[in-house]
PAZAPA-4460 file (N, C-alpha, C; in steps of 0.05 Angstrom, whole numbers, plus 32768, in hexadecimal, padded with zeros to 4 digits):
% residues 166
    n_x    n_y    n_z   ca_x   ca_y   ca_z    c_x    c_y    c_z   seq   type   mol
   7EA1   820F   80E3   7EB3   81F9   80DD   7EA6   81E8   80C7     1      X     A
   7EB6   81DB   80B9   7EA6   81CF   809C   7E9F   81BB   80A3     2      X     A
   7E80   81B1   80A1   7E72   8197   809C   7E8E   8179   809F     3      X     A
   7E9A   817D   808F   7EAB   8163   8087   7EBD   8169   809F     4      X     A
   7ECA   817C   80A2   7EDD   8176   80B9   7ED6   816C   80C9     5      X     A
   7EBB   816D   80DD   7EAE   8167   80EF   7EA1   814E   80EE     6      X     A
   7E9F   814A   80D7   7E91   8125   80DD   7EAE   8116   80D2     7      X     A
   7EC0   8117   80C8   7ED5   8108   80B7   7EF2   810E   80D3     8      X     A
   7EEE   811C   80E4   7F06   8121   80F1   7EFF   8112   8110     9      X     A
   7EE8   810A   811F   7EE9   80FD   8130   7EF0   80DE   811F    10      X     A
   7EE1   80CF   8106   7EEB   80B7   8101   7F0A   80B5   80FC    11      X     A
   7F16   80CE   80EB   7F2E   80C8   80E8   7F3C   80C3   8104    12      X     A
   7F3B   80D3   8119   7F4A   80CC   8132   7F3F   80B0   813C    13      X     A
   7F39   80AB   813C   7F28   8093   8143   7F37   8078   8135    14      X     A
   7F3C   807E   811E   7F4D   8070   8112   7F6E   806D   811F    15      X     A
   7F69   8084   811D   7F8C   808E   8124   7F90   807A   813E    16      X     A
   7F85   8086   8150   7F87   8077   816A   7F87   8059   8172    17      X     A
   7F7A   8050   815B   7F75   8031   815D   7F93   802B   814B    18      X     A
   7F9E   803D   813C   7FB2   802C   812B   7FC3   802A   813E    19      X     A
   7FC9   803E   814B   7FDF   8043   815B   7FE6   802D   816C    20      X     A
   7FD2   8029   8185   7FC9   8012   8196   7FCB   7FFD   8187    21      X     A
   7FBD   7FF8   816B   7FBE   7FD3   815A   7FE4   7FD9   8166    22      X     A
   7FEB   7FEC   814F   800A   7FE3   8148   8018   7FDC   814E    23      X     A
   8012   7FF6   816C   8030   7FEF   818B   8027   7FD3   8193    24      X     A
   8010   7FC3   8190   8003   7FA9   819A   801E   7F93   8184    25      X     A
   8010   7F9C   816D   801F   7F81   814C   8040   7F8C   8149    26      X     A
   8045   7FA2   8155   8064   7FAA   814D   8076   7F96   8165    27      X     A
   8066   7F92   817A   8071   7F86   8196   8073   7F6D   819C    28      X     A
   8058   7F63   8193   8055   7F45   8199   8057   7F38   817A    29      X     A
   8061   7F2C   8177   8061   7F13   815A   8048   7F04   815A    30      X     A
   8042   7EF6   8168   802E   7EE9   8167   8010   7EF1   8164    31      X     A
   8010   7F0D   8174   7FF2   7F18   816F   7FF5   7F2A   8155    32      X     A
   7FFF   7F2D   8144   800D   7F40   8131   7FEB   7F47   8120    33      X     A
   7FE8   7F28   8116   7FD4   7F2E   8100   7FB6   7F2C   8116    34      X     A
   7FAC   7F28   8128   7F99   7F2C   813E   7F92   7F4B   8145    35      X     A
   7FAC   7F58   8146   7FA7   7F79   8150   7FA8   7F86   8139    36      X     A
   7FA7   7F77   811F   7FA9   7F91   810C   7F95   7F87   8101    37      X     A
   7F8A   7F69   8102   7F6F   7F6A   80FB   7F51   7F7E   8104    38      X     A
   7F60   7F67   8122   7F4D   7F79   8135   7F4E   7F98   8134    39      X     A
   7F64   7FA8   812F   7F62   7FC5   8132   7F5A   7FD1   8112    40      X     A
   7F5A   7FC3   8101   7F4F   7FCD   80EA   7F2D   7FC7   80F4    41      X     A
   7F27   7FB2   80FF   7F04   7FB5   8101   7EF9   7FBF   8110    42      X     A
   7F08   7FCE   8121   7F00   7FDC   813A   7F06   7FFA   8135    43      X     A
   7F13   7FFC   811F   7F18   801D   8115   7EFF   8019   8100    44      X     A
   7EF6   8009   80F7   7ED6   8003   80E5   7EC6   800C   80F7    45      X     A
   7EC2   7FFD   8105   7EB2   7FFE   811C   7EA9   8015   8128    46      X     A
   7EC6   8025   812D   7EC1   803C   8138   7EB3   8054   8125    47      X     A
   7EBF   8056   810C   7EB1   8060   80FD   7E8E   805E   80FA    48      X     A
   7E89   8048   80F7   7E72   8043   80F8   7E5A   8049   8113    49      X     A
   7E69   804E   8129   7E55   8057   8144   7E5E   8071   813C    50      X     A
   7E75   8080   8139   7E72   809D   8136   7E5B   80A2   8122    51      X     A
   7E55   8090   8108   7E40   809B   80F7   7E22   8099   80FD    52      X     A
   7E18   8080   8113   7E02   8082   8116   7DFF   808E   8134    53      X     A
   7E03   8079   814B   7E00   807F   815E   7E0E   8096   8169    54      X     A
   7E20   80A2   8168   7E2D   80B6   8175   7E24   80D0   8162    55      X     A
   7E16   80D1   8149   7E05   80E4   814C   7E17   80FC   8130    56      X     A
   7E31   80E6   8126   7E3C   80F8   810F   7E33   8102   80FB    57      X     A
   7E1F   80EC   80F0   7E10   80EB   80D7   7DF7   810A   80D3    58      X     A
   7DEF   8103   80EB   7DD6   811B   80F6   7DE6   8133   80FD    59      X     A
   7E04   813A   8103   7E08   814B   8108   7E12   8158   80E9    60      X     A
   7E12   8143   80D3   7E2A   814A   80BF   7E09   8154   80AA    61      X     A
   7DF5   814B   80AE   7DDA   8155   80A8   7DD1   816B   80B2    62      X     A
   7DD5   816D   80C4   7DCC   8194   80CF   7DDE   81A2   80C5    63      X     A
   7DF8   819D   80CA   7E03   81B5   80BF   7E06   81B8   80A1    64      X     A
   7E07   81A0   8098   7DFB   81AD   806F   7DE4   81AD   806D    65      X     A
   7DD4   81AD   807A   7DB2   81AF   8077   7DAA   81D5   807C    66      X     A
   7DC0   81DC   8092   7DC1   81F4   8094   7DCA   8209   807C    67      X     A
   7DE0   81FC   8077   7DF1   8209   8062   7DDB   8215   8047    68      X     A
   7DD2   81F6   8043   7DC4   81F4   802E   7DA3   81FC   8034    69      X     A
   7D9B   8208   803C   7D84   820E   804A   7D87   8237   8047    70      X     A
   7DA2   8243   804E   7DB1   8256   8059   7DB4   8261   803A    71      X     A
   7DBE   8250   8025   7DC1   8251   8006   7DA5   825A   7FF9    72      X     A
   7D94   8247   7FF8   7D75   8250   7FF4   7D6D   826E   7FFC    73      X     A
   7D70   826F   800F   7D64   8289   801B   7D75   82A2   800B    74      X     A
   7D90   829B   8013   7D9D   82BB   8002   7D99   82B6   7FED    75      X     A
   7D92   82AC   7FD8   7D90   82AC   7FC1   7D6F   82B1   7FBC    76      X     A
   7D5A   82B2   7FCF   7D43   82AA   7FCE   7D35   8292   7FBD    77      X     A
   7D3D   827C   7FBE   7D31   826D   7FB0   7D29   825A   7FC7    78      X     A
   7D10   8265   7FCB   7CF9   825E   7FE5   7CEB   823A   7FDC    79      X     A
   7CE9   8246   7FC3   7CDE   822E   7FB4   7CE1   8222   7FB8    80      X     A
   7CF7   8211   7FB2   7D09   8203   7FAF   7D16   81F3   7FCA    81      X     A
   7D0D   81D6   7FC7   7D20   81CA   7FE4   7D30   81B6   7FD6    82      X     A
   7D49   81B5   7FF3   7D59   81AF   7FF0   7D6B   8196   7FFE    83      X     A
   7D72   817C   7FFB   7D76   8173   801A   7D8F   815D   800B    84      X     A
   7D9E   8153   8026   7DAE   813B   801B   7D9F   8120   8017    85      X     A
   7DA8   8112   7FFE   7D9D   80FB   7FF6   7DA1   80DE   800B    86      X     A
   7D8C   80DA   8019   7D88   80C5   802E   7D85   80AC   801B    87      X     A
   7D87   8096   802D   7D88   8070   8028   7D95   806D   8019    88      X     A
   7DAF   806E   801E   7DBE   8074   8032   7DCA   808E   8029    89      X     A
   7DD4   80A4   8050   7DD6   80BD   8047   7DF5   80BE   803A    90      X     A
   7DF7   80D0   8027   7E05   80D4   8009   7E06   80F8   8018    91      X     A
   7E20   8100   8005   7E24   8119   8009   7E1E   8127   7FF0    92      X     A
   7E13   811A   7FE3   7DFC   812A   7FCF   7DE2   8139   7FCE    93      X     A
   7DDB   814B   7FD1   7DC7   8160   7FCD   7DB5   8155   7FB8    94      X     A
   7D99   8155   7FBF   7D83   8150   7FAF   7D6F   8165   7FB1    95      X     A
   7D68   817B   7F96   7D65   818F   7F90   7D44   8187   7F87    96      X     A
   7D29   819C   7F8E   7D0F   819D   7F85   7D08   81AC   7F85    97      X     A
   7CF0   81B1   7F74   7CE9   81C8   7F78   7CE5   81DB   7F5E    98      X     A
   7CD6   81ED   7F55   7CD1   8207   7F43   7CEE   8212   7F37    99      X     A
   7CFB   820F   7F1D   7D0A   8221   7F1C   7D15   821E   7EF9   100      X     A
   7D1A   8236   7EEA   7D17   8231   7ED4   7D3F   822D   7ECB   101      X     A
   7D47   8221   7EBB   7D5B   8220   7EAE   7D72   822D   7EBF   102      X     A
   7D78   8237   7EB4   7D90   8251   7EC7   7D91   824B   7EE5   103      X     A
   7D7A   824A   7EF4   7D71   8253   7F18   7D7F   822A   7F17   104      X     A
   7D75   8215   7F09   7D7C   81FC   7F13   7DA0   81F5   7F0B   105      X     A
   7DA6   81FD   7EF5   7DCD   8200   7EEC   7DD6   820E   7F05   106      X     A
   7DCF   8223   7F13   7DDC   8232   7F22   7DD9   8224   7F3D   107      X     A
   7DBF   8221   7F49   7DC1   8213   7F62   7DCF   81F7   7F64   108      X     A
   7DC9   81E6   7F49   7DDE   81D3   7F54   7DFF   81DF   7F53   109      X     A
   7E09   81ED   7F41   7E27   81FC   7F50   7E26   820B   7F6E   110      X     A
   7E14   8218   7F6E   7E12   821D   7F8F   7E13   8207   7FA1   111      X     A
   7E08   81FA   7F9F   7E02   81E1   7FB8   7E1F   81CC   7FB1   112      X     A
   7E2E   81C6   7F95   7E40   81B9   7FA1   7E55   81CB   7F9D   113      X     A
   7E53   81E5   7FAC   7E66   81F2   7FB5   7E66   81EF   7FCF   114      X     A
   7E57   81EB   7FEB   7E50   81E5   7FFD   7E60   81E5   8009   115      X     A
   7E6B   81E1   8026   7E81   81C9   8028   7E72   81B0   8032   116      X     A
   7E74   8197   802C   7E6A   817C   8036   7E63   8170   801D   117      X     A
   7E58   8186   800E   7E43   8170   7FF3   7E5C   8166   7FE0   118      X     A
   7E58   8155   7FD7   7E63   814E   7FBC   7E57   8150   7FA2   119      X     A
   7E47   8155   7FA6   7E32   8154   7F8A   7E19   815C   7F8E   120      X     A
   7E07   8168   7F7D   7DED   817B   7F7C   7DD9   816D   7F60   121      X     A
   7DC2   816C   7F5F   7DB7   8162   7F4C   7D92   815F   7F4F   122      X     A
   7D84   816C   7F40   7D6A   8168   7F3C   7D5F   814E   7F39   123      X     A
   7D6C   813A   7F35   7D60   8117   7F33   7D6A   810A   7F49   124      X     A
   7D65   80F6   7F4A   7D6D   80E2   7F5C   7D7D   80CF   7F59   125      X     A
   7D85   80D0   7F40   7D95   80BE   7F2D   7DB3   80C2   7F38   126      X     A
   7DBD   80AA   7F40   7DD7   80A0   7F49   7DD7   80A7   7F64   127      X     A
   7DDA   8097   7F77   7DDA   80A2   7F9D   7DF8   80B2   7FA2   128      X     A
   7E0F   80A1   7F9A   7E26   80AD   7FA2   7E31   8099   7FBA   129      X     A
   7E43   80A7   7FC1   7E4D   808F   7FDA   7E46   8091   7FFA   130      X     A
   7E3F   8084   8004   7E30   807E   8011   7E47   808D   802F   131      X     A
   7E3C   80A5   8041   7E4B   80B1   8051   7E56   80A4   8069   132      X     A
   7E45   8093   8072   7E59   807A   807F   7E6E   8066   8076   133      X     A
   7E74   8066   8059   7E88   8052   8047   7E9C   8065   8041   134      X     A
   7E9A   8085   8047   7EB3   808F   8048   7EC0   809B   8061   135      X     A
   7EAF   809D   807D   7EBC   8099   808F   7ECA   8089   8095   136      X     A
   7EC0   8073   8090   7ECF   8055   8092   7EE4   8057   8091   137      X     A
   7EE5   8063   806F   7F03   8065   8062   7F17   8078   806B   138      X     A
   7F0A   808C   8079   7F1A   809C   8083   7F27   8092   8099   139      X     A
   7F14   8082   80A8   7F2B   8070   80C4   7F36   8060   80C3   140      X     A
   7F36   804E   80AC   7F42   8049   80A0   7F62   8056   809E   141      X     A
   7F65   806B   8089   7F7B   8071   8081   7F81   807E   80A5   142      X     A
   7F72   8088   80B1   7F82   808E   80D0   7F90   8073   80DF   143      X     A
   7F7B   805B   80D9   7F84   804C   80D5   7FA9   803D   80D9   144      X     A
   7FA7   8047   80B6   7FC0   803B   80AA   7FDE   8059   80B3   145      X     A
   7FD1   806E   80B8   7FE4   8087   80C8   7FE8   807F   80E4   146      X     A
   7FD5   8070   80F3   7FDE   8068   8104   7FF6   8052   8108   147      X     A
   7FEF   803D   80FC   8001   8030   80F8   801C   8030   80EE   148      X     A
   8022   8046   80DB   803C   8054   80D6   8042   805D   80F2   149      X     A
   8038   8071   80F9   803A   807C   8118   8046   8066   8130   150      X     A
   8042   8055   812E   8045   803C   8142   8061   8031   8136   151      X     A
   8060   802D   8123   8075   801C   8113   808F   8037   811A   152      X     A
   8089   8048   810D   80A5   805D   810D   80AE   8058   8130   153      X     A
   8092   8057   8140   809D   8060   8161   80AC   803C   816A   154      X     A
   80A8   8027   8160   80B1   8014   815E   80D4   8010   8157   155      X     A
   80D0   8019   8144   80EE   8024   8130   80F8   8030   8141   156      X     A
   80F0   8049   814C   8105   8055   8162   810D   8048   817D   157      X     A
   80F8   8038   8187   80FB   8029   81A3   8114   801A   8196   158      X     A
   8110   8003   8186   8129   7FEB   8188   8137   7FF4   817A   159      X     A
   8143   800E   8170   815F   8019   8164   8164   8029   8183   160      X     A
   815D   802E   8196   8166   8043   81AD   816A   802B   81C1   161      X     A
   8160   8010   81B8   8165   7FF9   81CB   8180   7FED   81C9   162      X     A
   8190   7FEC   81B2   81A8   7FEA   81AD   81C3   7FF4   81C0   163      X     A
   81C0   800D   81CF   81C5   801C   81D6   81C8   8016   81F7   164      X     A
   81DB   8008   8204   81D8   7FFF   8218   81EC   8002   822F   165      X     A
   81F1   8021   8229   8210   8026   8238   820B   8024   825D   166      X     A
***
């Protein structure tokens, strides 16, 4: 299963679920309207944010491209050469070292951001990239804001079927 699905698909539900719950909460009551969609936008943050440290996403979304990329080295034999994601803060960028002349360093960085997870491959250290907890975020975010459509459409259907009073 690919790296990204696995760390980006528990935050997205996570999102989802909180939109849903804010919505049916701000679609129902008037008064708490802007309270549950505050509150459920910082609590779909929130959640994102324990899936990345404490619940162990971040470390799981590092083994499995650490494998990948570890797995790459070897069939290709370039023993030399290590390879790891760029930490403080972790980035889905690959940071490349190591022995290798012209040709062997053009090619491994196309190898490595062929990957699935990396976004980018590079022998320096120059530029971090975005920071892998600021796009979970974003991802529960937008589950988020799918949730809340989700709520809203099931809203729409309750008080048009409420009309209906034979």
């Amino acid at each position: 299963m690919n790296a990204l699905w696995t760390y980006f698909w528990p935050a997205f539900g996570a999102g989802l679920a909180i939109g849903i719950i804010s919505g049916a909460i701000a679609y129902r009551k008037q008064r708490l309207r802007l309270i549950a969609l505050a509150g459920g936008l910082a609590v779909s943050i929130l959640a994102a944010a324990l899936w990345h440290g404490p619940l162990g996403g971040a470390d799981q979304f590092t083994t499995k491209v650490g494998r990948g990329i570890k797995a790459t080295l070897v069939y290709y034999e370039m023993t030399q050469v290590s390879a790891d994601l760029h930490h403080g803060p972790l980035t889905r960028r690959v940071l490349l070292n190591g022995p290798a002349d012209d040709f062997q360093r053009s090619e491994l960085v196309r190898l490595m951001e062929e990957l699935p997870g990396v976004s980018s491959a590079s022998w320096s250290a120059d530029g971090a990239g975005v920071p892998l907890i600021a796009e979970g975020g974003a991802v529960s975010i937008l589950g988020f804001l799918i949730g809340l459509l989700l709520a809203y459409l099931v809203e729409l259907r309750r008080r048009y079927n409420a009309q209906w009073n034979w």
